[in-house]
N, C-alpha and C positions, 0 to 999 in steps of 0.2 A: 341315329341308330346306334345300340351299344348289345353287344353279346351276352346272353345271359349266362348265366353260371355254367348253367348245363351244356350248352354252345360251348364255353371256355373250355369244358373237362372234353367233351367230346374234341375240339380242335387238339388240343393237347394230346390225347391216344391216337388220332388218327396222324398228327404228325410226327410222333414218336414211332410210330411203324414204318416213316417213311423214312426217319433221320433215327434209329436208334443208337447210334453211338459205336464205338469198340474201343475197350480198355485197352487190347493188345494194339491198337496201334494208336493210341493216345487222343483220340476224338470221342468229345464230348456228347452226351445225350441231348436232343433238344428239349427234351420235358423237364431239364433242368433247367432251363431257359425261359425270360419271360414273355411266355406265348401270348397271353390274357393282354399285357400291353402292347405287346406290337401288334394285335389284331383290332386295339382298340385305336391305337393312333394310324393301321391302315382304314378302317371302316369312315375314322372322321378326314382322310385326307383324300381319298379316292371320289369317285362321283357316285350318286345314290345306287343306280342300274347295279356299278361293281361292285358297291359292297352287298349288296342281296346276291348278285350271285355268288359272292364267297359264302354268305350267310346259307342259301340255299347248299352251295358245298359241301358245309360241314352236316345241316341235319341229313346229307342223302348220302355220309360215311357214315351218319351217327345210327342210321334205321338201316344200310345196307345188309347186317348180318341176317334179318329174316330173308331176306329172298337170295340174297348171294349163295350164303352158310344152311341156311334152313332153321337158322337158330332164333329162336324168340326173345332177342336179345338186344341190346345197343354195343355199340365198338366198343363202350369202357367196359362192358362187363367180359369181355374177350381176353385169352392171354394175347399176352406179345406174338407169340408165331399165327395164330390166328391171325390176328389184327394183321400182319405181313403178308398173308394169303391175302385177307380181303383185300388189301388196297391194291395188289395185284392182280388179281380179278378185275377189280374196277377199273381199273387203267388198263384193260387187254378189254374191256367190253366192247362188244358192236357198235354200241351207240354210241353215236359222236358225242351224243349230248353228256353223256356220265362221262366217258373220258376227259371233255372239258374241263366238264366242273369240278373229277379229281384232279385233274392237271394245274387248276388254279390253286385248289389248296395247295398242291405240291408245288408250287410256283413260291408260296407264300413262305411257306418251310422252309424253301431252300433261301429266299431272302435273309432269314433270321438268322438261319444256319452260316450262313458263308457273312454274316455280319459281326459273328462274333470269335471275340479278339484271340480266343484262343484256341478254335477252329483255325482262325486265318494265321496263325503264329505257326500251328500242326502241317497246315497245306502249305509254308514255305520252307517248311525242314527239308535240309536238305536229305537226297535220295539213301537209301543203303548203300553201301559198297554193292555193284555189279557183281553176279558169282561170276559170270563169262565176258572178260575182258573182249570188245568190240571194236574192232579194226578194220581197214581199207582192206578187200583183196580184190587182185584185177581177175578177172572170166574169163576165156577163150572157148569160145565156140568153134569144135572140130566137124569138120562135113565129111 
């Protein structure tokens, strides 16, 4: 089983909504990231079942803007803050079943995300200086 194009672009916007990035704190976009093969060498290493439901996944982000949004549309054609609504939406839905199967995209995301080397270089920087210096004080409780 292999992702077709369209699958590719749609996994692509629907996990850039989930992982978009911040220049102010030095983390990377995932849609600069190579989505297309790590979806390709998760689809051939997983069991058949898991990769259709990731497969299923992504076409039920890629068509969720007509029923979520109202919009006759697919996720690529959405801006960015869209696309963050919708996936939010999706993952607060009722149905176990949707939340799932965005869960597993978003599973998938965050695999690639925290795999790469300078995301993980970002999340071991050390913290800012503390504004409020944080120290022991002892309590007494007065009756």
């Amino acid at each position: 089983m292999t992702l077709t194009r369209w699958e590719n672009r749609w996994a692509r916007a629907a996990m850039g909504a989930i992982f978009p990035g911040s220049k102010e704190q030095g983390f990377a976009d995932i849609s600069a990231m190579d989505i297309s093969g790590f979806l390709h060498r998760v689809i051939h290493a997983v069991p058949f079942r898991a990769a259709l439901a990731l497969r299923l996944a992504i076409w039920l982000v890629a068509l969720a803007p007509l029923l979520v949004l109202g919009r006759p549309s697919t996720i690529t054609r959405l801006a960015l803050p869209d696309r963050e609504v919708l996936m939010a939406r999706l993952v607060s839905s009722k149905a176990y079943a949707i939340r799932s199967l965005v869960m597993i995209l978003k599973t998938m995301a965050a695999l690639l995300y925290g795999a790469d080397a300078g995301v993980r270089a970002r999340m071991r920087a050390p913290a800012a200086k503390a504004l409020v210096t944080l120290r022991v004080k002892a309590v007494r409780a007065t009756t």
